[in-house]
N, C-alpha and C positions, 0 to 999 in steps of 0.2 A: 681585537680582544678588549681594549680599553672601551670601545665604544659600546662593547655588549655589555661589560661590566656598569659605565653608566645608564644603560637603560632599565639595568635589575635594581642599580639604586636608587633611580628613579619612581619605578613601579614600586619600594618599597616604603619610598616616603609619601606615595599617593597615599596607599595602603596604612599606616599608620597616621595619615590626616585623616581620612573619612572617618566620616560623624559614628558613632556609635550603632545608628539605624542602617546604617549603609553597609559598616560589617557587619553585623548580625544579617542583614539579610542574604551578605553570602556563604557566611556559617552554614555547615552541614546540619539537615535535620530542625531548624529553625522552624518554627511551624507559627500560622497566625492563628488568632482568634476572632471570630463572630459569636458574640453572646447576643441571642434574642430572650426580651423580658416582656412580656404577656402581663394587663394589669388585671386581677381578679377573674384569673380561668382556674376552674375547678378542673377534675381529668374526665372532664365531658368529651371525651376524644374519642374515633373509632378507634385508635391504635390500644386504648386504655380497656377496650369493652363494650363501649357505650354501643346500645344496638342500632338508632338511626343517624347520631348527630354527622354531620360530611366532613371528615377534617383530611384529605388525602394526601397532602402536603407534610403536614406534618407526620402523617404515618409513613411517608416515604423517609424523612429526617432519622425516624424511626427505626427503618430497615438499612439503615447504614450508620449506627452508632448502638448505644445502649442504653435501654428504656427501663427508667428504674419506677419498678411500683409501689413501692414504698418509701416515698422520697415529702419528708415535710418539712414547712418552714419554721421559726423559731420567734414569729409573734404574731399572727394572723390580723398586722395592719399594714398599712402600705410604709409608711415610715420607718418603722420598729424593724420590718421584714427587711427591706433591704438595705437600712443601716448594718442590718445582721451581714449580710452575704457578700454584700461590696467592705465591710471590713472584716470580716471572720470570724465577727467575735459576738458573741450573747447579748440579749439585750441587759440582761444585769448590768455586763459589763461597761457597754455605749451609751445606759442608763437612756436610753432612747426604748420609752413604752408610750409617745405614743406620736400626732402628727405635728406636733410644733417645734420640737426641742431639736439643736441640731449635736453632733455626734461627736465634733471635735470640741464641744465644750467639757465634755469629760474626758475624750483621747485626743489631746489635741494632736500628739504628734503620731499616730497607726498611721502606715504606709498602706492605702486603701488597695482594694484588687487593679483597678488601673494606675497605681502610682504604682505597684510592683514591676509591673510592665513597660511602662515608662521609664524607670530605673535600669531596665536590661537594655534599653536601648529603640522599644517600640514608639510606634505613632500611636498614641489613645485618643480616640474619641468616642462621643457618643451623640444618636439623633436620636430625640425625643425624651421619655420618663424612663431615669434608671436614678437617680434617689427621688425625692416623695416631690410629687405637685400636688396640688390640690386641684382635683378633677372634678366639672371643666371648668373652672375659671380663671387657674393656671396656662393650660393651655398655650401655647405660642410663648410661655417665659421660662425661666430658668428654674422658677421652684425653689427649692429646698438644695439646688446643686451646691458639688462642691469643687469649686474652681480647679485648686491641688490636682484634682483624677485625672484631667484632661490640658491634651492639646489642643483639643478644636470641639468644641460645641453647636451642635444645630436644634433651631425649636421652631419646627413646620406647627403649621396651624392652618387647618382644611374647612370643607362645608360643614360639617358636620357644628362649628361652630357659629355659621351663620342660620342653621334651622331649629337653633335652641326654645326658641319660639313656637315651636311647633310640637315640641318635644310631650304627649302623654304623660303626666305624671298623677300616679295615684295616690299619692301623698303629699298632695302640696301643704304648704304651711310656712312660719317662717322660723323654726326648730328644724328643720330639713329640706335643703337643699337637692337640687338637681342629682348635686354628688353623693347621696346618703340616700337616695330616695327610690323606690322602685317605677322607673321611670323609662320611655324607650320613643324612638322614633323612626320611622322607617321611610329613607333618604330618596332621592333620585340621582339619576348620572353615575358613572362609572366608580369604583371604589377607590380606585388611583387619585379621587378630588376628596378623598377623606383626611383625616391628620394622619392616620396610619400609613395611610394610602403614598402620603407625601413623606412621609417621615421612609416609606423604604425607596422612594426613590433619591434620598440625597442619603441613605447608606451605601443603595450602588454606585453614585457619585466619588464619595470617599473611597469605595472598594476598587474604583477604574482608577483614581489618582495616587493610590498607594499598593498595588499590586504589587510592585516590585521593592518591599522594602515590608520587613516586618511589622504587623497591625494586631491592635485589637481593638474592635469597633463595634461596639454597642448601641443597638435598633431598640429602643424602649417602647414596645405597641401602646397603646391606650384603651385598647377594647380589649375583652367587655365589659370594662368599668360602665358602670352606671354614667349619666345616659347609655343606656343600650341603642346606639345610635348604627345602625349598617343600612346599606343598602338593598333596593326592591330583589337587585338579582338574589342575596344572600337568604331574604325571608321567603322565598319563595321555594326553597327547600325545604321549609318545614310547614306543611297546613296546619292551622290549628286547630281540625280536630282531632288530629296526630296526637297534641299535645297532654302529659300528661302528669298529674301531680302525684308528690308518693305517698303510697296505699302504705297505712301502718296501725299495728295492733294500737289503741285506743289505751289501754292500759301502763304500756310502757312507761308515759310520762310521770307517771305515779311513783316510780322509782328514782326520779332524778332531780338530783337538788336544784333550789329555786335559784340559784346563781350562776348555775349552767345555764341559764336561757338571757339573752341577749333581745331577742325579740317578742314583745310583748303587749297586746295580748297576740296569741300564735296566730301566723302568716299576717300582722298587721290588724288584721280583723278586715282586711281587703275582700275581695267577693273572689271565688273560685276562675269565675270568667275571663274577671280583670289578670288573676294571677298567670292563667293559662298564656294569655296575650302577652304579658312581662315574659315568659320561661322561650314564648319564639323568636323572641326581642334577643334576649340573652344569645340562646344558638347561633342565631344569623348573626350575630358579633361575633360568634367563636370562628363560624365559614370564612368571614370576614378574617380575621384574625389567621387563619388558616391560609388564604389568598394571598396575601402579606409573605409567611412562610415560604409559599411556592417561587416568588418570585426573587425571593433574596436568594434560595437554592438554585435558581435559573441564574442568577448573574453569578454564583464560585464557578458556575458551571463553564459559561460563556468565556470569564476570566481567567477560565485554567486555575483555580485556585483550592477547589473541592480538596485532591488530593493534599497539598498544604495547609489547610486549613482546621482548627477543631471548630465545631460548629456546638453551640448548649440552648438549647431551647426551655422555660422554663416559667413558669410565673412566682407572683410575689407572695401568695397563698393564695387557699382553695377561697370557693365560696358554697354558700349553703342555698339550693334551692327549693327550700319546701321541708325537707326533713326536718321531725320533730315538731315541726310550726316553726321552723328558725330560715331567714334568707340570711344573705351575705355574709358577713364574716365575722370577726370578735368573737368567737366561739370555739369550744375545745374539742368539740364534735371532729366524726375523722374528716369532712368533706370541707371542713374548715382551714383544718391543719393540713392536710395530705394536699399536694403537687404534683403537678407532670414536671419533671424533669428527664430531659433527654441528651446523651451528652455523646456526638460523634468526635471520636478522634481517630485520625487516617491510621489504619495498620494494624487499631487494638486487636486482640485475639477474639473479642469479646462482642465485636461487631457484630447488630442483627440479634442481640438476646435481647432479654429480659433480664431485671437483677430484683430478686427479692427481699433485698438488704435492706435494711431499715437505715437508710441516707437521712442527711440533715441539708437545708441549705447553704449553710456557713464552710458543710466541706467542700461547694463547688470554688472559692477560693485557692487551698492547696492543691487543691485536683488538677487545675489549669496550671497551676504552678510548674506542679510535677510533671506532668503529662508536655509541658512545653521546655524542658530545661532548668526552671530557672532556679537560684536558688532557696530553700525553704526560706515563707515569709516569717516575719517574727511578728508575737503577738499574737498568736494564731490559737482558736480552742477548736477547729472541724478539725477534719482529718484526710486526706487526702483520697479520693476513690481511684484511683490506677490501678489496684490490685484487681475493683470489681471490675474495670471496663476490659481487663487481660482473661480474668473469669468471674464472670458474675455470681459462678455458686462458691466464692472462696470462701472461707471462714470470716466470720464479720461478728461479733461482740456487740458493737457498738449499737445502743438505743437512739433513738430521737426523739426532745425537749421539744415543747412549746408553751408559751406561756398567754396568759392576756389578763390584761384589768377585768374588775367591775369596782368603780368607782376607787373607792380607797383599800380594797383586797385585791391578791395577785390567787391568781390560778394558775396551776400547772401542772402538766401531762406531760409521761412517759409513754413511748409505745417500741415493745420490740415486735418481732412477727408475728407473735399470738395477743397479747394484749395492750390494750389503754388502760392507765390507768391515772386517773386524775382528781386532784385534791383543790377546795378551796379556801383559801383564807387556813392553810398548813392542816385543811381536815374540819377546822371548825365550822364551817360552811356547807361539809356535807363532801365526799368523795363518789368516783365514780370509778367501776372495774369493769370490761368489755374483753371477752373473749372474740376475738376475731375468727378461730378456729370454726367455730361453730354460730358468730352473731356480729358477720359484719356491717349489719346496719344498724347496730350498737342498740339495739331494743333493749336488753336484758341487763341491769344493773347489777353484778353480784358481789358491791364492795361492802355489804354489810352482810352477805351467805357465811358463815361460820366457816363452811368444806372449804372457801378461798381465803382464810385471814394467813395463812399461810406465804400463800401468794400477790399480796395485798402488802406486808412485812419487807417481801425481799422486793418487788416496787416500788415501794416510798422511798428506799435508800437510792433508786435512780432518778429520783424525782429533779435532784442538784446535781450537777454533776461533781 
């Protein structure tokens, strides 16, 4: 008896030494996380609509979590956006609008999304771009990181770096760069020797060395940021006479104030040809980017970890190709603001829909919260989606913000399920109303139609929250 007695005191004092990550990971229910961040993917996805792009991986992600179609980010630039989402909170707030300023200079002390986790007891890391680098000549460094989030940092750097010299660009100059500039090149050798390529094979590194202990490990893709740089196998998906640019009433622009357009004069004043060649460039970085997907889902697979694991698939905002005469991003346009956000979590009720909810990116913070235990962060303005991943058609109120510069005015947009509605410079610059119902390629301007000043009124007041 005495000697059983000392073995359960024994096992009790193991048990209250182990590290904090040691018990939690034999906590009931304990679940990990894999956040994937996708740099400047619009919802060019078959899972989204899109009628030929190939993205089968991520439409499998798709069929085992919940695919929100209305899901946007909250400043349509790489910095500003996911200052937003890796702390929760607004650009107002992180005063982070645009790629220089860093975020703890205004909050110095927000417990970020991987400090929350870290705080419960998790291992956080991340490989590749999850707050801002400047693409590509960041590349292979740290960027803009911020030390605090993480316990272990990886910054792979592929071929795709070494054929920069090769790289097409239809804008050279020295006002824009590689990273600004509509630019693409299409690689040789396997996709596995790209940064992305590299960058998921030291997450499934991570994923085999921390399997048995709670994680949350974040794969920051790089593509399809500009360069559009993928591989022969990936463009070969799309010929380009496949390719095509979008057909739009000629009129419409005549409706929309001179501070909605970012690009100028429309499509660059580049040649039709040239554009077509950029938009297969773009794709095969998505396939690319897609491949990436497939193989990070093969290793929860391999590691027994799927069932444990939430899986959020997502980028940092949309990008514009072609609509309006507008590319890439800085814009209030819905193709600017709107995201693919995809968020598996084992067991929801809610697995395998779609949710029509008007999401923000700043609530995929609480979301993982909730959905994994912990408890609510502080400092928090999203809101938590657990309710929609349990049902997608529950009641949902809540709109989605975003904001962007033009030089020394702010713009900003409100959209619930039916409408955008967006103001510049608080209106003085010209506003803009969009029926979705009826005009979601946003042709029809009706913030200045009498029949909507109605609807225009009760808009503006959501314009702030």
């Amino acid at each position: 008896m005495i000697r059983l007695l000392t073995g359960v005191v024994f096992l009790a004092a193991i048990t209250a030494c182990a590290s904090p990550r040691e018990q939690g990971a034999r906590a009931t229910g304990r679940r990990n996380v894999l956040l994937i961040v996708s740099d400047d993917l619009n919802n060019s996805l078959s899972c989204y609509g899109h009628p030929w792009v190939k993205t089968p991986n991520i439409d499998r992600l798709a069929a085992l979590g919940v695919r929100f179609d209305r899901a946007y980010c909250q400043f349509p630039l790489c910095n500003p956006s996911r200052t937003s989402f890796l702390t929760g909170l607004r650009p107002d707030t992180t005063k982070v609008i645009d790629n220089a300023r860093r975020f703890r200079d205004a909050v110095p002390d927000v417990a970020t999304l991987p400090q929350h986790f870290q705080k419960a007891g998790y291992f956080a890391a991340r490989v590749g771009k999850l707050y801002h680098y400047g693409v590509p000549a960041q590349i292979g460094t740290n960027g803009l990181d911020d030390p605090a989030s993480w316990n272990q940092v990886v910054n792979p750097k592929g071929r795709d770096k070494e054929v920069e010299e090769k790289v097409t660009n239809y804008m050279p100059g020295p006002q824009r760069g590689l990273g600004a500039a509509l630019c693409w090149c299409e690689s040789d050798g396997p996709d596995t020797g790209q940064t992305d390529g590299k960058i998921v094979a030291e997450t499934v590194k991570l994923l085999e060395g921390h399997k048995d202990n709670p994680f949350f490990i974040a794969a920051g893709l790089f593509r399809p940021h500009v360069p559009c740089i993928a591989t022969s196998e990936h463009f070969e998906k799309y010929p380009l006479e496949k390719m095509q640019l979008p057909k739009e009433p000629a009129e419409h622009l005549a409706g929309i104030p001179e501070a909605a357009f970012s690009v100028k004069p429309a499509n660059y004043g580049i040649a039709d040809d040239n554009l077509r060649k950029f938009l297969r460039a773009y794709y095969a970085a998505v396939s690319q980017v897609d491949a990436c997907v497939g193989r990070l889902l093969d290793a929860l697979d391999r590691l027994d970890l799927t069932k444990d694991t939430v899986v959020v698939f997502m980028s940092d905002h949309g990008w514009l190709l072609g609509e309006h005469g507008q590319w890439q991003k800085m814009s209030l346009f819905e193709e600017s603001a709107r995201v693919p956000l995809i968020i598996s979590a084992p067991g929801a009720a809610g697995n395998g829909s779609a949710c029509g909810r008007t999401v923000e990116l700043l609530d995929v913070y609480p979301t993982l919260a909730d959905v994994c235990g912990l408890p609510k962060p502080s400092m928090q303005e999203g809101a938590s989606l657990k309710p929609l991943l349990e049902d997608p058609k529950a009641a949902w109120t809540k709109p989605a913000r975003t904001q962007v510069t033009r030089g020394k005015i702010m713009g900003r947009s409100v959209r619930t399920e039916r409408w955008r509605y967006s103001e510049w410079d608080e209106g003085r610059k010209g506003a803009q109303l969009y029926d979705h119902s009826t005009d979601p390629k946003e042709y029809r301007n009706l913030a200045e139609d009498p029949t909507h000043a109605a609807t225009v009124l009760e808009l503006k007041k959501l314009l702030v929250p």
